[in-house]
C-alpha positions in Angstrom: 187.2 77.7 212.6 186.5 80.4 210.0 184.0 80.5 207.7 184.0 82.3 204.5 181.3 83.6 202.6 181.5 83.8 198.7 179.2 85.6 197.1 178.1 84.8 193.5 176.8 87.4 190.8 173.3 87.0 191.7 173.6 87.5 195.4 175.6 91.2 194.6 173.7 94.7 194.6 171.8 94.9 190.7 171.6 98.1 189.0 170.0 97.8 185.6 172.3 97.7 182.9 172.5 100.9 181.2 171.4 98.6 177.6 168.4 97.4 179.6 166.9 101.3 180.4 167.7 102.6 177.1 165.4 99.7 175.9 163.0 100.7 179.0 162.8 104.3 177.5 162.5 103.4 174.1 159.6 101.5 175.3 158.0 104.0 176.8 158.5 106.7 174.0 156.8 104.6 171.9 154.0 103.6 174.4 153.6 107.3 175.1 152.9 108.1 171.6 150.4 106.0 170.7 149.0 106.8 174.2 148.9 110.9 173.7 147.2 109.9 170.0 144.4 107.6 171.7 144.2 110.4 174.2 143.6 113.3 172.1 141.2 110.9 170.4 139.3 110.5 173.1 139.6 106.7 173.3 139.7 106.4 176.8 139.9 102.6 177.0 142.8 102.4 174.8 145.0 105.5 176.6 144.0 103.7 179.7 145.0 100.0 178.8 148.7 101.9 177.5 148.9 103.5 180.5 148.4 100.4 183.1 151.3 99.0 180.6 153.9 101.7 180.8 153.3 102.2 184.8 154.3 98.3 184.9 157.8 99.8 183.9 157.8 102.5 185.9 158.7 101.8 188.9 159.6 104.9 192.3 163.6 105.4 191.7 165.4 103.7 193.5 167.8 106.6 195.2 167.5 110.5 195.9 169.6 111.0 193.1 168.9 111.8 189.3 167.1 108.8 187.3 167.2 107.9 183.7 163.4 107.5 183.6 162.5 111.0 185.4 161.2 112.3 182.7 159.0 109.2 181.6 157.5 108.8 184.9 156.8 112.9 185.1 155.2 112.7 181.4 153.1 109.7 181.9 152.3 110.7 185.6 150.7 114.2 183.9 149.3 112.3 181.4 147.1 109.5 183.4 146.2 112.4 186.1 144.6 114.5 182.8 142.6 111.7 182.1 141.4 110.3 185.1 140.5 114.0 186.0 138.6 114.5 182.3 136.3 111.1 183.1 135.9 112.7 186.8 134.6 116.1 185.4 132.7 114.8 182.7 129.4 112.6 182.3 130.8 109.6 180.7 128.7 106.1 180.0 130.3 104.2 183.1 129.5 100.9 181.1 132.4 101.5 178.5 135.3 102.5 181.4 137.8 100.2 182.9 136.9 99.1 186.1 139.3 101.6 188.1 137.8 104.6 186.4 134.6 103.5 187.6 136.1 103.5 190.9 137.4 107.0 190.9 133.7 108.1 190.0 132.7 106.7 193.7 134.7 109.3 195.0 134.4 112.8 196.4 136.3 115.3 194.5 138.5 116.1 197.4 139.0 112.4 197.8 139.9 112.0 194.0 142.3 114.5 194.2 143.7 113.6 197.4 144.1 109.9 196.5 146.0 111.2 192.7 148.2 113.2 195.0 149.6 110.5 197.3 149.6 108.4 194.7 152.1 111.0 192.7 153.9 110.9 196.4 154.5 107.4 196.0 155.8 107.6 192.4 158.0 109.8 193.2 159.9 109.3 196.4 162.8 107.2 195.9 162.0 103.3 197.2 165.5 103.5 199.4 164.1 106.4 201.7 162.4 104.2 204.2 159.9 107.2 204.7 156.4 108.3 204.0 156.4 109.6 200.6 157.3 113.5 200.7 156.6 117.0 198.0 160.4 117.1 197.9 160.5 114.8 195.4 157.4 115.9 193.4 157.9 117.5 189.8 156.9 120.9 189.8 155.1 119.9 186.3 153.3 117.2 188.4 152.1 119.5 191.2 150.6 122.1 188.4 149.2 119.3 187.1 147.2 118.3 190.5 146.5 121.6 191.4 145.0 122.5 188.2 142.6 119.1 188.3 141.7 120.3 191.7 140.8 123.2 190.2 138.5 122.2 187.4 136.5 119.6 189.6 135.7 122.9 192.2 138.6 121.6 195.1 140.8 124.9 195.5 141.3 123.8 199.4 142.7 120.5 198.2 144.9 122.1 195.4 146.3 124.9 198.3 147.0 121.8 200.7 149.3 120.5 198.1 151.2 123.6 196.8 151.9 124.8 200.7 152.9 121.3 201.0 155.4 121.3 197.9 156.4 125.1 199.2 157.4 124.0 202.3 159.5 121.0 201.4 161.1 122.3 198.6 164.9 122.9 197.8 165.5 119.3 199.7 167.1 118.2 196.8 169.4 119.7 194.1 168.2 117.4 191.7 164.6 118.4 192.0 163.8 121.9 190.2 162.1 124.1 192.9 163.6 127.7 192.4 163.6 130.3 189.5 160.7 129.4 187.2 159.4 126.1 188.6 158.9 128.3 191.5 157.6 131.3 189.9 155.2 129.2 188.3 153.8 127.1 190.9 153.5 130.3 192.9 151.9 132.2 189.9 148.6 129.3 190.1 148.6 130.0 194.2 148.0 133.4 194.4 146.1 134.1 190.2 144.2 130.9 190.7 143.8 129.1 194.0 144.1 131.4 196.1 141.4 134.1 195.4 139.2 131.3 193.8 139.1 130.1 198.6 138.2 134.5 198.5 142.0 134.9 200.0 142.6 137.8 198.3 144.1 139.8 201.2 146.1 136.4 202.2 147.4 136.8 198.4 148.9 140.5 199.1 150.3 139.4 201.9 152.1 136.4 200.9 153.3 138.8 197.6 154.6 141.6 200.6 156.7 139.0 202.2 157.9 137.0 199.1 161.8 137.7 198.2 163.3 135.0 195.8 161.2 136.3 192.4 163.4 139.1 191.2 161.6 142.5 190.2 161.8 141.2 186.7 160.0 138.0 186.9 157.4 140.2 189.0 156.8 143.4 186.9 155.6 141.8 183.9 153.4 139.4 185.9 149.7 139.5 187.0 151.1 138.9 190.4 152.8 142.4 190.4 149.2 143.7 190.4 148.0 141.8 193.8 150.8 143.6 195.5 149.3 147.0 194.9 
């Protein structure tokens, strides 16, 4: 005997209606807003309460293909890793911060940094890719961002762990910018700002003497032109 199988509406593959994201991203547009205000107010309580809410919509995409929320989840990504990196390098009254900022203040600095990173991994690699969460999918925008915190809080080893990371898996993806400026600069924090603050400064000429996709023009009218001499 054969059996068949019907399969209703619910039990079918769901994409979200393209109505349904539109109202996601106006949602977030105008949570970001009011977020970047409390932000540059210093209200950390209030930037932090509007972040936990627009993270609750942001979900990792879904495939390794372009998403419509990209750019909220870069933007808001850059935006929660600025201020959980401001309460880390500041002396702030622990009493008034949410519980998970008080967390992060438990940490090392390499473990903060390390632990924004993956998380950033996570956010980013697409939910279909039964995989551990990889650079190729990281922002360029994001991976400044990181690099930069490690910076401030004194981890340069951490911040050259994640941009060798990124340089290595790069190009992966179309979708993903990793060549012409997003490349040039990533690579212009390595070798002006990591790298000689770890005392790498002949590791810096050398990288420079090998390097072949930034075109004499990008290079002249840098800083890095300079290293190279």
């Amino acid at each position: 005997m054969t059996t068949t199988t019907v399969l209703t509406s619910d039990m079918l593959p769901h994409k979200p209606s393209s109505k349904g994201s539109s109202s996601t991203e106006a949602t977030l547009q105008s949570l970001y807003n009011r977020a970047a205000r409390a932000f540059l107010h210093r209200d950390v309580t209030i930037t932090f309460t509007l972040l936990s809410t627009a993270f609750a919509l942001l979900p990792p995409p879904l495939a390794p293909s372009p998403d419509p929320l990209d750019v909220h989840r870069r933007k808001w990504d850059i935006l929660r890793i600025t201020l959980e990196t401001t309460v880390f390098s500041s002396t702030p009254d622990i009493a008034d911060l949410p519980q998970p900022l008080r967390e992060f203040l438990l940490l090392s600095p390499q473990s903060f940094i390390s632990t924004l990173h993956a998380r950033s991994l996570a956010l980013f690699t697409p939910s279909s890719r039964y995989r551990k969460p990889s650079s190729a999918f990281l922002p360029h925008q994001v991976l400044i961002t990181l690099v930069a915190s490690s910076i401030k809080i004194d981890c340069p080893s951490v911040g050259r762990e994640m941009t060798e990371d990124w340089l290595s898996k790069r190009g992966q993806y179309d979708f993903v910018p990793s060549t012409g400026e997003p490349y040039h600069k990533v690579l212009e924090l390595y070798c002006l700002h990591v790298l000689p603050r770890l005392g790498e400064w002949e590791y810096v000429k050398e990288f420079l003497s090998y390097e072949n996709e930034l075109s004499s023009d990008k290079k002249r009218p840098s800083r890095l032109s300079m290293l190279t001499r």
